[in-house]
KELO-759489 format. One record per residue: residue in one letter; residue number from 0; z, x, y of N, C-alpha, C, O in turn. Coordinates in steps of 0.1 Angstrom, whole numbers. Atoms other than C-alpha are relative to their C-alpha. Layout:
// KELO-759489
A, NUM, Z, X, Y, Z, X, Y, Z, X, Y, Z, X, Y
...
***
This chain:
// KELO-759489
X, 0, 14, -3, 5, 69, -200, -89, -5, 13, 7, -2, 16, 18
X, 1, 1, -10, -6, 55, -169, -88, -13, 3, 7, -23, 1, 1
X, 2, 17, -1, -10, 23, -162, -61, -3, 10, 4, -11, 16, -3
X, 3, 1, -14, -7, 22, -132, -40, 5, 9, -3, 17, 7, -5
X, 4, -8, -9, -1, 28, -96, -43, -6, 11, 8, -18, 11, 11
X, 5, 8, -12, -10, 23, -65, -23, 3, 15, -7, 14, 21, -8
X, 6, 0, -13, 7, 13, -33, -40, -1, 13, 12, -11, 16, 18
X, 7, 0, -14, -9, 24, 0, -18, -1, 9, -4, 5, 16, -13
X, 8, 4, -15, 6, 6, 28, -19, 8, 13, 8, 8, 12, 20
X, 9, -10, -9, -3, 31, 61, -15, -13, 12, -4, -21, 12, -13
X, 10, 1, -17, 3, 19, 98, -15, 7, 10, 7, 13, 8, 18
X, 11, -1, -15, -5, 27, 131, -9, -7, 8, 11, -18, 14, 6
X, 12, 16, -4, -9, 7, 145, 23, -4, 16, -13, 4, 20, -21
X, 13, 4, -9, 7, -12, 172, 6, 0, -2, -18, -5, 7, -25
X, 14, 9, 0, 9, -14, 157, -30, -13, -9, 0, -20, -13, 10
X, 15, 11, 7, 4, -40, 141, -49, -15, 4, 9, -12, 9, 20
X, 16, 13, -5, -2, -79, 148, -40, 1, 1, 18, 6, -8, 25
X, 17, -2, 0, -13, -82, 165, -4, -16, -5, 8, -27, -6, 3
X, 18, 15, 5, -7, -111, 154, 19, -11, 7, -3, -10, 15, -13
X, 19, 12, -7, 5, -148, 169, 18, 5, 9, -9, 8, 20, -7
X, 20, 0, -9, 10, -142, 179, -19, -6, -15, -13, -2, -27, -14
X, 21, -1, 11, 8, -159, 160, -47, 10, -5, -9, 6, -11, -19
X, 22, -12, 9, 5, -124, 147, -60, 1, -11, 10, 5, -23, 7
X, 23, -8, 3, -4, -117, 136, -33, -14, -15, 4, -11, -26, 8
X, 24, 4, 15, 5, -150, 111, -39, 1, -8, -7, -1, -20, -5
X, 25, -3, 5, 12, -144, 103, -68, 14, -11, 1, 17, -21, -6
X, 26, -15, 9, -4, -110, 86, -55, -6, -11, 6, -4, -22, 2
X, 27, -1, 14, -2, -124, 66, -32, -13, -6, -8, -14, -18, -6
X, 28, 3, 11, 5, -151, 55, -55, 8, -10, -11, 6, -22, -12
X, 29, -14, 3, 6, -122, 47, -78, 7, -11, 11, 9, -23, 8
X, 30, -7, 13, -9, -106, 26, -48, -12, -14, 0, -10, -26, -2
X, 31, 4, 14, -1, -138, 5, -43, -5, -4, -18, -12, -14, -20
X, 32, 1, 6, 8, -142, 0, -76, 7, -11, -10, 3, -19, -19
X, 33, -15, 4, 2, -105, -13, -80, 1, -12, 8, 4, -23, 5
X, 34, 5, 16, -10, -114, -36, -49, -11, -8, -3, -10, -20, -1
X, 35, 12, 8, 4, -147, -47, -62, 10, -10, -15, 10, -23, -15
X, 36, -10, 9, 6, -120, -59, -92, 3, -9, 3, 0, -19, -4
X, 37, -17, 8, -9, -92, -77, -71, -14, -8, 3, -17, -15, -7
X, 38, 11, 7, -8, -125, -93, -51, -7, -10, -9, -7, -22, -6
X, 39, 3, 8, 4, -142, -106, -80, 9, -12, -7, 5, -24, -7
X, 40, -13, 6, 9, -108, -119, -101, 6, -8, 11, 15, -16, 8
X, 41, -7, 8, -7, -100, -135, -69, 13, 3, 10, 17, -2, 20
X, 42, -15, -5, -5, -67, -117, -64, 4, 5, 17, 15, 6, 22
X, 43, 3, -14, -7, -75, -95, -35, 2, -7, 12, -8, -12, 16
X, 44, -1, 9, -13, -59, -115, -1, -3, 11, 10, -15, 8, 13
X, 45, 3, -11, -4, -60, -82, 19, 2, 17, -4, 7, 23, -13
X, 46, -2, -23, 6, -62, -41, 18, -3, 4, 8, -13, 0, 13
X, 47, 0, -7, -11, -60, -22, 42, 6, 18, -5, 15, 19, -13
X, 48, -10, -9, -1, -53, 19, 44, 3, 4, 14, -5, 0, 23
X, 49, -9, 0, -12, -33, 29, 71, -1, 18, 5, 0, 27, -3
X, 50, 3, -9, -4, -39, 58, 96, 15, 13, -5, 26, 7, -8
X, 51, -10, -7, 2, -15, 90, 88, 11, -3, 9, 11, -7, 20
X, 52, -13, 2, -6, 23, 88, 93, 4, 3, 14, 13, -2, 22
X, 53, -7, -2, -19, 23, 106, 128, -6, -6, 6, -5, -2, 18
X, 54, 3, 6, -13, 4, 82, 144, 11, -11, 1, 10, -18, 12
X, 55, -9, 7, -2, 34, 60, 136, 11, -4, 10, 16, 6, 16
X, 56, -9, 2, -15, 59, 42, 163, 9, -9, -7, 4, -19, -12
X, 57, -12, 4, 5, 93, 32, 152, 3, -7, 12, 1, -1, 23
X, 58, -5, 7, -7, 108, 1, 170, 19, -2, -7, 23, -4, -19
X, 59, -13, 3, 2, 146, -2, 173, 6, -6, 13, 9, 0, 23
X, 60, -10, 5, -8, 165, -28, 192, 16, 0, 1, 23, -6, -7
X, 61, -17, -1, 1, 202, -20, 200, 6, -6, 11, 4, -1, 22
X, 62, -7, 3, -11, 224, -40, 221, -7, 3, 13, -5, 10, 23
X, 63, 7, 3, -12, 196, -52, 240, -11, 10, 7, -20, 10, 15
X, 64, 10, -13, -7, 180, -19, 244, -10, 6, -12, -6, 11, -22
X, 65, 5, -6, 6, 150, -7, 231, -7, 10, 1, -13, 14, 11
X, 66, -1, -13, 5, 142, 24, 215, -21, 2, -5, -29, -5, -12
X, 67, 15, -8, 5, 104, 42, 208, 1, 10, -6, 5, 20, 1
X, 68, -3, -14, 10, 105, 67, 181, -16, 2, -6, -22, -8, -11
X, 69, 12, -5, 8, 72, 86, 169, -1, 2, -10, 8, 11, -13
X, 70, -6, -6, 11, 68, 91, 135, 3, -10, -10, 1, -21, -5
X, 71, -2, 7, 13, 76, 74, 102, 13, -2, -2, 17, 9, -5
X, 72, -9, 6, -1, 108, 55, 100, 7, 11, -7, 16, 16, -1
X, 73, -11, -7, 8, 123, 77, 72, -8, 13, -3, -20, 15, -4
X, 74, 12, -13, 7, 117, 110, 62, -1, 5, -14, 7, 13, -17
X, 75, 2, -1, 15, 107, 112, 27, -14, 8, 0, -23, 10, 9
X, 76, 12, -12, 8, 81, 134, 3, -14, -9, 1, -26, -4, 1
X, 77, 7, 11, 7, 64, 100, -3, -5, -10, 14, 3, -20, 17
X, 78, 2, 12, -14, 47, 80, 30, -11, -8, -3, -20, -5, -11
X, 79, 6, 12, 6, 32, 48, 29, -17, 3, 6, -18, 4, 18
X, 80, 12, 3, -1, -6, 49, 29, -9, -7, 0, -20, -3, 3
X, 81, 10, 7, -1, -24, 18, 24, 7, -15, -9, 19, -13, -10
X, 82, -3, 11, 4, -16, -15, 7, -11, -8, -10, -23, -6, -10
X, 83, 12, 11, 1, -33, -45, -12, 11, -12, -3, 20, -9, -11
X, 84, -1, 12, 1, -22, -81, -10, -6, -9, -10, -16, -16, -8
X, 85, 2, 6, 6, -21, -98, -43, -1, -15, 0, 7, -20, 7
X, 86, -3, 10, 2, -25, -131, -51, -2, -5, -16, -13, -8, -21
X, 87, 3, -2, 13, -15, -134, -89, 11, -13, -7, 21, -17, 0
X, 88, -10, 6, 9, 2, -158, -119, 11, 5, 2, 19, -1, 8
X, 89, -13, -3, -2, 29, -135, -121, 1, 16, -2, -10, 22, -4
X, 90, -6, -13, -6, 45, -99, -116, -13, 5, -11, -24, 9, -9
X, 91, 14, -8, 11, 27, -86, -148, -14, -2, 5, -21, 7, 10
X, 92, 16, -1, -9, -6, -96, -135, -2, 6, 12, -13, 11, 15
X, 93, 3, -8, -11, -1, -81, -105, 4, 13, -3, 1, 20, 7
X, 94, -6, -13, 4, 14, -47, -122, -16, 5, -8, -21, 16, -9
X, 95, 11, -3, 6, -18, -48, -141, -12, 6, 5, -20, 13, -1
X, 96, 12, -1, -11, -42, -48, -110, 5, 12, 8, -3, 20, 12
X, 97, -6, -16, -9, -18, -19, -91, -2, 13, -8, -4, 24, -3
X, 98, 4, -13, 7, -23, 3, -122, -16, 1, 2, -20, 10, -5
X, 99, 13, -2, -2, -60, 2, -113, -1, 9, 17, -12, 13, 20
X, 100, -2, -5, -15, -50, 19, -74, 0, 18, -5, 9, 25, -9
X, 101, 0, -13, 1, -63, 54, -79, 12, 10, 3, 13, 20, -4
X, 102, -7, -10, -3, -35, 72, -61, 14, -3, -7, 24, 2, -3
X, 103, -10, -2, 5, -9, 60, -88, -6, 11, -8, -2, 9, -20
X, 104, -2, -15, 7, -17, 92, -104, 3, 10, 7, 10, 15, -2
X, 105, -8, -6, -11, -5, 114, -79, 13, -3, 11, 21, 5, 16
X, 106, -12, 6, -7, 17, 90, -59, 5, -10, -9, 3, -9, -21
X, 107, -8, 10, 4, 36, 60, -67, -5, -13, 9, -7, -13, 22
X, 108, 6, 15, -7, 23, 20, -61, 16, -7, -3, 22, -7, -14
X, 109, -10, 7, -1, 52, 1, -54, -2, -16, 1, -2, -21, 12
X, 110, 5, 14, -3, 44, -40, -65, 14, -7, 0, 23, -6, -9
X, 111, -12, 12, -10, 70, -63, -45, -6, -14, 2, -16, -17, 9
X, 112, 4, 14, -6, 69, -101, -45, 2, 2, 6, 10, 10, 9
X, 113, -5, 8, -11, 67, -116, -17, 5, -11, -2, 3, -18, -12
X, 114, -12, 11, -3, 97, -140, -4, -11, -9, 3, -21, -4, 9
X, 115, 9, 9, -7, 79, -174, 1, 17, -8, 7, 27, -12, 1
X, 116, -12, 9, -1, 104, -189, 24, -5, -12, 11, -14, -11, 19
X, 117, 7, 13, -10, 101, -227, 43, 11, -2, 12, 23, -3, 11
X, 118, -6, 1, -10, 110, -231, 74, 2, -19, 4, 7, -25, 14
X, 119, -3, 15, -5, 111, -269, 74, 11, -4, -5, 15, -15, -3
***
C-alpha cells in the first residue's frame, strides 16, 4: 500500500529568482502558497529548507574509522535544497502536489516513496 513520499527539491546555485529581487518574492510566496495547499489537503507531514550545501558535513565510517568531510557528498550542478514530506493515496497524488514546488521550474523535484519497513 502506498503512503509516504518525499519530494526533493534540487537546484542549481545561481538559478531561479536571486535574493532581494522581486522574483525572488514571488517564489517564496509561490512556496507558501503550495504549503498552505499540502496543509489544508492534509498531505503536508513536514518541510523544511535546508541551509546552503557548504555548511554541509559528510560522515564516513571505514574500518572502524571515522571520516569528517565539509561540503556536499557529491559534486553535482544540482544540490539538494529543501524537501516536503508527503502523505498521499498514491505516487500520482504526490507527483501532483510536487508540481506545485515553485523551484520545479528551474530545478528538478525529485518524488521518492518511502520504504515502510517493520521491524517486528
Amino acid at each position: 500500500m502506498f503512503r509516504d513520499s518525499l519530494a526533493l527539491i534540487y537546484a542549481a546555485d545561481g538559478t531561479g529568482p536571486q535574493p532581494d529581487t522581486p522574483e525572488f518574492g514571488a517564489m517564496l510566496a509561490g512556496y507558501q502558497a503550495a504549503t498552505e495547499t499540502y496543509e489544508k489537503a492534509g498531505v503536508n507531514l513536514a518541510s523544511e529548507a535546508l541551509m546552503p550545501v557548504e555548511t554541509a558535513t559528510c560522515i564516513r565510517i571505514r574500518n572502524g574509522k571515522t571520516e569528517l568531510t565539509d561540503g556536499p557528498f557529491a559534486e553535482t550542478k544540482e544540490q539538494l535544497g529543501g524537501f516536503y514530506l508527503f502523505e498521499c493515496a498514491s505516487l500520482d497524488e504526490a507527483i501532483e502536489y510536487a508540481k506545485m514546488i515553485p523551484s520545479a521550474e528551474y530545478g528538478t523535484v525529485e518524488v521518492r516513496p518511502v520504504m515502510e519497513i517493520d521491524f517486528d
